[in-house]
PDB file as gemmi writes it, atoms N, CA and C in Angstrom:
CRYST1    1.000    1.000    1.000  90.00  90.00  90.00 P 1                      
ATOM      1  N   UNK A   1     116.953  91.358  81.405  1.00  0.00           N  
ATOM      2  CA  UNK A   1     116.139  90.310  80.821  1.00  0.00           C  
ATOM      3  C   UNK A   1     115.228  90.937  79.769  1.00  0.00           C  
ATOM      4  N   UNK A   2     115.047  90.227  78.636  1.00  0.00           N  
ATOM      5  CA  UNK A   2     113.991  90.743  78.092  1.00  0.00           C  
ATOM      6  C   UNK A   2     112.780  90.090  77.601  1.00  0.00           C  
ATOM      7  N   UNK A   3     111.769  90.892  77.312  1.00  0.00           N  
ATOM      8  CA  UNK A   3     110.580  90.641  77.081  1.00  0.00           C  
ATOM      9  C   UNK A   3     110.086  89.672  75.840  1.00  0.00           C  
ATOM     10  N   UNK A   4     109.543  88.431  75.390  1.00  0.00           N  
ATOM     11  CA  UNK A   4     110.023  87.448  74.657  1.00  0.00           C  
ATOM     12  C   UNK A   4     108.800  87.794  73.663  1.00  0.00           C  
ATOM     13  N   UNK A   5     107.638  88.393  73.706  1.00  0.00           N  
ATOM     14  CA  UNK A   5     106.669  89.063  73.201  1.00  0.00           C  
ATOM     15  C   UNK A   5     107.493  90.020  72.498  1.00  0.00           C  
ATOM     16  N   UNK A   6     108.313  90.870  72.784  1.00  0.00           N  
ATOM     17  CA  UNK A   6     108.885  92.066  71.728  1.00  0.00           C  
ATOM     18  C   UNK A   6     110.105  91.849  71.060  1.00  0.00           C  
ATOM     19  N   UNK A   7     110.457  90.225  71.593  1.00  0.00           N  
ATOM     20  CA  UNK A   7     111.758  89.643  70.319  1.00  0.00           C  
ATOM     21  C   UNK A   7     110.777  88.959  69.359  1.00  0.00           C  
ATOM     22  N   UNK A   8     109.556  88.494  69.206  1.00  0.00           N  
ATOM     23  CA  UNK A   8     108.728  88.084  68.504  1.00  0.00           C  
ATOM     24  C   UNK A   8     108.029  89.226  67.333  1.00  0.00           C  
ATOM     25  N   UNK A   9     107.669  90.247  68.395  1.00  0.00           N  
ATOM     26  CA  UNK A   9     107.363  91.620  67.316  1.00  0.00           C  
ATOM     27  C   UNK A   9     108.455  91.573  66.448  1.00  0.00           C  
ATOM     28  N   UNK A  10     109.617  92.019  67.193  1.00  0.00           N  
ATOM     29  CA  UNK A  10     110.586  92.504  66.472  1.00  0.00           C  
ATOM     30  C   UNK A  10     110.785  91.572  65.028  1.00  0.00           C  
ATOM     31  N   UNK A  11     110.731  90.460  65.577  1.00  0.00           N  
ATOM     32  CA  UNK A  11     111.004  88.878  64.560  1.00  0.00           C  
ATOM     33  C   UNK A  11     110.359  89.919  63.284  1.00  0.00           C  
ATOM     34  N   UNK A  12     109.152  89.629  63.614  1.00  0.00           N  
ATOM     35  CA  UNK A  12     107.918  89.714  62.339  1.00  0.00           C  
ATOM     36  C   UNK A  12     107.934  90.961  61.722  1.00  0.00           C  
ATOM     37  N   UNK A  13     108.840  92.254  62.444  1.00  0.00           N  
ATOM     38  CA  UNK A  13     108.510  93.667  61.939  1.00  0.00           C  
ATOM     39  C   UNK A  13     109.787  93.149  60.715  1.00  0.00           C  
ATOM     40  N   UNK A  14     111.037  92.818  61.388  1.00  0.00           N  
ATOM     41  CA  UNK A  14     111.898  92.105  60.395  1.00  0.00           C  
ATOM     42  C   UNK A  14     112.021  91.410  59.038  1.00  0.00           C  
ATOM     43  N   UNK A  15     111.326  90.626  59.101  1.00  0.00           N  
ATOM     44  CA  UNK A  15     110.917  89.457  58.526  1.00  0.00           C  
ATOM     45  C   UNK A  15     111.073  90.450  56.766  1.00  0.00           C  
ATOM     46  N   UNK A  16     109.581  91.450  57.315  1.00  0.00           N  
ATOM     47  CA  UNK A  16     109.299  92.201  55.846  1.00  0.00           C  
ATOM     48  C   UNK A  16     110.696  93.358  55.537  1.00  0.00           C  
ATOM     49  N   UNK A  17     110.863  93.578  55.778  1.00  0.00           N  
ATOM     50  CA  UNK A  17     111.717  94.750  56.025  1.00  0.00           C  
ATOM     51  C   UNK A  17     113.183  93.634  55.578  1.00  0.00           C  
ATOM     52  N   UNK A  18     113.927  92.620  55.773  1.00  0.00           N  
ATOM     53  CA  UNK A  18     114.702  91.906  55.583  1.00  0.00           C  
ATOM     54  C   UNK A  18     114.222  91.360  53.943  1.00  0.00           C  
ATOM     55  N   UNK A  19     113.226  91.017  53.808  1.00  0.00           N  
ATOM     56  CA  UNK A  19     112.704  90.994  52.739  1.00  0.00           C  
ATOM     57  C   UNK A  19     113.120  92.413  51.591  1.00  0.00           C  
ATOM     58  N   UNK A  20     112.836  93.197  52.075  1.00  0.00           N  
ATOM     59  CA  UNK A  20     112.847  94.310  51.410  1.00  0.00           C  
ATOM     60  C   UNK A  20     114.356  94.400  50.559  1.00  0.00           C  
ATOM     61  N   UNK A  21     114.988  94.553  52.067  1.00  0.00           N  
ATOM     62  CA  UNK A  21     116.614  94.444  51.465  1.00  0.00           C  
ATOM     63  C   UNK A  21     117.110  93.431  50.689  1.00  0.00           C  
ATOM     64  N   UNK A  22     116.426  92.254  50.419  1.00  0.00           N  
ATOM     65  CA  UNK A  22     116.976  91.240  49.741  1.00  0.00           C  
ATOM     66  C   UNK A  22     116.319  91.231  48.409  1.00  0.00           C  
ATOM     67  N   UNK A  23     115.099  92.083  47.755  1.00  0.00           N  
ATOM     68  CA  UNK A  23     114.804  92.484  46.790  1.00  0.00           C  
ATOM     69  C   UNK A  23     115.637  93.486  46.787  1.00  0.00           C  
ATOM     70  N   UNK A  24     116.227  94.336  47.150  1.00  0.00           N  
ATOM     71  CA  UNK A  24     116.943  95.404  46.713  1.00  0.00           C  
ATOM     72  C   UNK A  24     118.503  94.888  46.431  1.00  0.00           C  
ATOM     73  N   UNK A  25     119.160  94.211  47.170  1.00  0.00           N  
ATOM     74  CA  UNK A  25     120.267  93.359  46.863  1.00  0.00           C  
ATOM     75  C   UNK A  25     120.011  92.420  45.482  1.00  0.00           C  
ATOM     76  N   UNK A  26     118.998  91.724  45.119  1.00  0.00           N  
ATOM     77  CA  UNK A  26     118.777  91.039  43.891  1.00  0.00           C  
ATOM     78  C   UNK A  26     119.170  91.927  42.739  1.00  0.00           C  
ATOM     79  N   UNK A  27     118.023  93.004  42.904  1.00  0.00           N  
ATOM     80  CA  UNK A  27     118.014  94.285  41.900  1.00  0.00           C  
ATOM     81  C   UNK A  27     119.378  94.409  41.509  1.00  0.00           C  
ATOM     82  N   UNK A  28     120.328  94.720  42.470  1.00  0.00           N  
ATOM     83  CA  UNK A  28     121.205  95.504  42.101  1.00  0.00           C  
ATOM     84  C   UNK A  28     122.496  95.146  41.454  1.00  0.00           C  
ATOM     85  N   UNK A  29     122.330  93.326  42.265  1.00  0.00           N  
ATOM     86  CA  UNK A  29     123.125  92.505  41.876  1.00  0.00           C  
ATOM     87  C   UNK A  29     123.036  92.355  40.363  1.00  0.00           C  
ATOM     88  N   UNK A  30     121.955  92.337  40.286  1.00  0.00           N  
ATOM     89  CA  UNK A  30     121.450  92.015  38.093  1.00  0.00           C  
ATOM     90  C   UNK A  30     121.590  92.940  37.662  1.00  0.00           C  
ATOM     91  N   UNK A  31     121.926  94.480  37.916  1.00  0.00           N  
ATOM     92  CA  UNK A  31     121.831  95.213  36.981  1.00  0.00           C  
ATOM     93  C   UNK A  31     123.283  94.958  36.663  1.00  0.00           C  
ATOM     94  N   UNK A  32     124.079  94.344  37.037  1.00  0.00           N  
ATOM     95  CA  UNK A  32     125.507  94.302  36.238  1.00  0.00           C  
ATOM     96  C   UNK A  32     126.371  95.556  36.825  1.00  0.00           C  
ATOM     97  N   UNK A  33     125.962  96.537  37.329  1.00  0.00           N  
ATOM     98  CA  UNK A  33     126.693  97.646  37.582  1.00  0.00           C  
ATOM     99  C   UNK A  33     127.327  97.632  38.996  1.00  0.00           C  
ATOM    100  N   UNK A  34     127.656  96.325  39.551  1.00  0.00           N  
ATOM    101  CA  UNK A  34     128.673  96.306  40.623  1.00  0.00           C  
ATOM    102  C   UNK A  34     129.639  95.334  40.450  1.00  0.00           C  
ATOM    103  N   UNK A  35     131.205  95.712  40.591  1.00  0.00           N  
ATOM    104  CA  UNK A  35     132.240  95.379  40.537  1.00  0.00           C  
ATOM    105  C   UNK A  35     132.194  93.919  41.238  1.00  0.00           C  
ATOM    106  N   UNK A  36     133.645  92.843  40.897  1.00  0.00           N  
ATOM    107  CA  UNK A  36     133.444  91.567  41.398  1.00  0.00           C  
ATOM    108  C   UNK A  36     133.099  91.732  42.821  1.00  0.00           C  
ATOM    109  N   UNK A  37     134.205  92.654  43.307  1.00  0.00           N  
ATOM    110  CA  UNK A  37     133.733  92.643  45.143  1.00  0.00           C  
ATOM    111  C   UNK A  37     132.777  93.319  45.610  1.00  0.00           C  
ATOM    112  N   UNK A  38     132.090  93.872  44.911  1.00  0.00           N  
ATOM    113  CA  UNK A  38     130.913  94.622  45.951  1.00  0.00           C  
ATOM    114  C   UNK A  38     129.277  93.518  45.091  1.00  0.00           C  
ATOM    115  N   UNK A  39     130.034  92.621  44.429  1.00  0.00           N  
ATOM    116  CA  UNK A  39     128.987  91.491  43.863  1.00  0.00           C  
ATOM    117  C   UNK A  39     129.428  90.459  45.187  1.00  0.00           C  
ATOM    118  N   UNK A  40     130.575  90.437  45.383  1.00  0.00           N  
ATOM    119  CA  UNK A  40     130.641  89.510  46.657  1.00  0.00           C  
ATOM    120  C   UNK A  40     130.177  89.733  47.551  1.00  0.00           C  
ATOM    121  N   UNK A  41     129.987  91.109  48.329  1.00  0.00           N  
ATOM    122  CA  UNK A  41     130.158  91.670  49.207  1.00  0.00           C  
ATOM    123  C   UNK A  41     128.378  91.678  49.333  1.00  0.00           C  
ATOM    124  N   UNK A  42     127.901  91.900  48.376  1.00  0.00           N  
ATOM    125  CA  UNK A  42     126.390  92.043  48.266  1.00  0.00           C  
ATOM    126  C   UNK A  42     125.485  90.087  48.684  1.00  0.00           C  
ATOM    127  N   UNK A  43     126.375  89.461  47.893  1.00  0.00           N  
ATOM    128  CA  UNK A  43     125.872  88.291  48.074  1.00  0.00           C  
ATOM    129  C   UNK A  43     126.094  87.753  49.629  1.00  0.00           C  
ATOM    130  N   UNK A  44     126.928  88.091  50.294  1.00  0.00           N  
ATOM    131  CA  UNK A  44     127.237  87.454  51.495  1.00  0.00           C  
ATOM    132  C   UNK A  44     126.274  88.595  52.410  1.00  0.00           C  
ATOM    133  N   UNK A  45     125.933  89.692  52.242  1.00  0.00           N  
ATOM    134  CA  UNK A  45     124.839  89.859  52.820  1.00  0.00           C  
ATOM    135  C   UNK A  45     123.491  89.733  52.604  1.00  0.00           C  
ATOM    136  N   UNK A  46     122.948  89.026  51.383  1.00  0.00           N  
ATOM    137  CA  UNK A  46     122.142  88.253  51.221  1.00  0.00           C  
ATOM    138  C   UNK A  46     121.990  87.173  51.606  1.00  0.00           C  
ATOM    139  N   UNK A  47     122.797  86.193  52.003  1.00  0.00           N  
ATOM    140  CA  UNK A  47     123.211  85.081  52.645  1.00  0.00           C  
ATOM    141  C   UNK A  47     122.525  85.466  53.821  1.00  0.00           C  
ATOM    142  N   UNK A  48     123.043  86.778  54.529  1.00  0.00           N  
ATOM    143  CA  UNK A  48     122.978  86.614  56.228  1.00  0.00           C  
ATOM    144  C   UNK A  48     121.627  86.916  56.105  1.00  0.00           C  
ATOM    145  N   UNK A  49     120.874  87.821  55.233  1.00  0.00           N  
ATOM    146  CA  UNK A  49     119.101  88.312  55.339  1.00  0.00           C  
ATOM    147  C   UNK A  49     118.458  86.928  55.481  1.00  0.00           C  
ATOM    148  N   UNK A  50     119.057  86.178  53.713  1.00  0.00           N  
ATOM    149  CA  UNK A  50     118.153  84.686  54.322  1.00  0.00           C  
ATOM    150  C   UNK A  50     118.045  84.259  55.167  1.00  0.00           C  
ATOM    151  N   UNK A  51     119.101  83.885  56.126  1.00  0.00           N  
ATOM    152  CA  UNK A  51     118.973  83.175  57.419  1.00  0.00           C  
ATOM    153  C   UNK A  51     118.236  83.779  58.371  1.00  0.00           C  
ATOM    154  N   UNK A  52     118.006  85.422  58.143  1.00  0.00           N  
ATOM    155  CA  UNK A  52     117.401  85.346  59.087  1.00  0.00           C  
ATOM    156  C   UNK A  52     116.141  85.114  59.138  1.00  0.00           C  
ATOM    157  N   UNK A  53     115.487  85.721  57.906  1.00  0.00           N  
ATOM    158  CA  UNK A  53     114.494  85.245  56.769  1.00  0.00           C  
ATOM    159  C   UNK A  53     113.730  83.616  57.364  1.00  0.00           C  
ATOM    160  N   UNK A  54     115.066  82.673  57.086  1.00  0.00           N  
ATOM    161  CA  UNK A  54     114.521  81.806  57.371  1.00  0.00           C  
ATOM    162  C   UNK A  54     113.932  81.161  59.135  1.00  0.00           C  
ATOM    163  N   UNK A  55     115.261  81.688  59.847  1.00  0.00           N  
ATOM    164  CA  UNK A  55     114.855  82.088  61.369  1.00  0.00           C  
ATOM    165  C   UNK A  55     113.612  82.701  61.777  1.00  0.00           C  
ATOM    166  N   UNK A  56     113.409  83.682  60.978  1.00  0.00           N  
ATOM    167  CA  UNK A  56     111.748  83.952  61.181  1.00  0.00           C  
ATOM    168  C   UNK A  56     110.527  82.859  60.581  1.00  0.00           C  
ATOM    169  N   UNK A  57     110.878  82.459  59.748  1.00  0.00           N  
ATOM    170  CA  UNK A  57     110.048  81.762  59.255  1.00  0.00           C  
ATOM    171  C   UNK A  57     109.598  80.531  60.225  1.00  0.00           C  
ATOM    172  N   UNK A  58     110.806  79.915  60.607  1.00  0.00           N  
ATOM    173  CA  UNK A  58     110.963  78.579  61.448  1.00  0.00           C  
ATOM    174  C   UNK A  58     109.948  78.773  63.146  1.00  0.00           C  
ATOM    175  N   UNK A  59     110.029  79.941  63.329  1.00  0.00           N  
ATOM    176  CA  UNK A  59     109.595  80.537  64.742  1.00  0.00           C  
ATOM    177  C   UNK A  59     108.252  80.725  64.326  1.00  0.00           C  
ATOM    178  N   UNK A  60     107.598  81.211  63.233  1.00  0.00           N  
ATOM    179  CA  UNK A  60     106.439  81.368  63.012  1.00  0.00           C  
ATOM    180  C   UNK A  60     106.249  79.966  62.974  1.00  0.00           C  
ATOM    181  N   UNK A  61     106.177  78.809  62.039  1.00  0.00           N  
ATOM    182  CA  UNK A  61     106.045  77.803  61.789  1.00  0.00           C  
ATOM    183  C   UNK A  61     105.852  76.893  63.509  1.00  0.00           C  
ATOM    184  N   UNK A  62     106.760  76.926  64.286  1.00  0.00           N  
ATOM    185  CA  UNK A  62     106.396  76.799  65.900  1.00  0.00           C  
ATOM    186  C   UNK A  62     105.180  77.546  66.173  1.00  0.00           C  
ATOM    187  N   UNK A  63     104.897  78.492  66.061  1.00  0.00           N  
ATOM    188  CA  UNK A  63     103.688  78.765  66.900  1.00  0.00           C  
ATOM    189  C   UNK A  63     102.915  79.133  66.472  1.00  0.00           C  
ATOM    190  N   UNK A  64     102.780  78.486  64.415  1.00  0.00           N  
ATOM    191  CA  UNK A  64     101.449  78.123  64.114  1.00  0.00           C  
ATOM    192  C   UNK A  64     100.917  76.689  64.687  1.00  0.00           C  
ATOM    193  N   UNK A  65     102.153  75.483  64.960  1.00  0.00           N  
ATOM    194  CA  UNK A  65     101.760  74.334  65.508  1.00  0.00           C  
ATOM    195  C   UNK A  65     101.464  74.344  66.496  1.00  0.00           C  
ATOM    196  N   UNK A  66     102.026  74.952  67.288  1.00  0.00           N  
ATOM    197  CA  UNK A  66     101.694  75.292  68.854  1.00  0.00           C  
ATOM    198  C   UNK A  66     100.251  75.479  68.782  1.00  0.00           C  
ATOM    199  N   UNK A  67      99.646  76.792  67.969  1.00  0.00           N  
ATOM    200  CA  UNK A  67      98.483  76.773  68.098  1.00  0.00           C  
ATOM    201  C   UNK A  67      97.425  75.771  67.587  1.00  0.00           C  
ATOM    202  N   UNK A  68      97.589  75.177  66.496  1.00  0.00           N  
ATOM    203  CA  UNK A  68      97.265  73.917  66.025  1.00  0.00           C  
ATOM    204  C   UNK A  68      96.966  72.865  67.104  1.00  0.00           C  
ATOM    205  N   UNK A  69      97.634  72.563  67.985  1.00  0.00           N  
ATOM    206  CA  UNK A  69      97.859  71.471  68.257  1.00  0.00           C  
ATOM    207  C   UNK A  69      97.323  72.101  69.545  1.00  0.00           C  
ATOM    208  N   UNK A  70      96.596  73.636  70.609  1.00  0.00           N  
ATOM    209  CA  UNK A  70      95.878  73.570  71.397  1.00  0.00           C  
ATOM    210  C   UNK A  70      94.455  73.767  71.097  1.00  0.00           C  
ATOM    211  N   UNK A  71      94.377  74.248  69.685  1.00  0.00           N  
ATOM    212  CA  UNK A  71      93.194  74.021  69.000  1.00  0.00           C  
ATOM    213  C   UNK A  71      92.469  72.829  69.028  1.00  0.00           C  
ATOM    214  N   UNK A  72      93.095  71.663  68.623  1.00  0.00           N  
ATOM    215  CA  UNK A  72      93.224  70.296  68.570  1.00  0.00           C  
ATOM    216  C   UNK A  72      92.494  69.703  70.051  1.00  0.00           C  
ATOM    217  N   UNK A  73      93.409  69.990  71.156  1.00  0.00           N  
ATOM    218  CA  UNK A  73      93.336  69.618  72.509  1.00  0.00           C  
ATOM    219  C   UNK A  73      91.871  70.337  72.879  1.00  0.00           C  
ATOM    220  N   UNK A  74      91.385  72.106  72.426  1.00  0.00           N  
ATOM    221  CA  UNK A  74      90.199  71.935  72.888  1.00  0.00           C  
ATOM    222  C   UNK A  74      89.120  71.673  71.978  1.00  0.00           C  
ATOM    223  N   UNK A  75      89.211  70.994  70.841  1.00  0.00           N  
ATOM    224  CA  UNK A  75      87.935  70.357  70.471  1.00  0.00           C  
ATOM    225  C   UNK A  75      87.812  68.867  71.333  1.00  0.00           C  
ATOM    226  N   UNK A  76      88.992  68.145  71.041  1.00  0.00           N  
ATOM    227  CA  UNK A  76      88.841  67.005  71.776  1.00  0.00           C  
ATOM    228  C   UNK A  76      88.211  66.966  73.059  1.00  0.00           C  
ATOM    229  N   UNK A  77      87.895  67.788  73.623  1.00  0.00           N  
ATOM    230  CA  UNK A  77      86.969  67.836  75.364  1.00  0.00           C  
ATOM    231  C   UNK A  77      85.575  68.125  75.325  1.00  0.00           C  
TER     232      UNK A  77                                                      
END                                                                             
């Protein structure tokens, strides 16, 4: 079983670091100096960074509302 606190770290250590690689995939893609398939090959792993990109994003977005919304609950008392 694992610990749901250190798939969350992990999320967020990701996040930037996935970032990273997808500025470096942009870069390299524009400089013109890769062949049709390793322009393919580059884009479809840009594809998979976004998603995860966006997977992180979506999980943060939960438990900024989460917190929002117990924020919420203790002013109301």
């Amino acid at each position: 079983m694992t610990n749901k606190n250190t798939e969350n770290d992990q999320t967020n250590i990701n996040f930037e670091e996935n970032m990273q690689m997808l500025e470096k995939l942009v870069k390299e893609m524009e400089s013109g100096d890769l062949t049709l398939e390793q322009s393919l090959k580059a884009f479809e792993k840009g594809v998979k960074i976004v998603r995860k990109c966006q997977e992180s994003l979506t999980q943060a977005e939960v438990r900024v509302n989460k917190l929002m919304q117990e924020m919420n609950l203790d002013t109301d008392n």
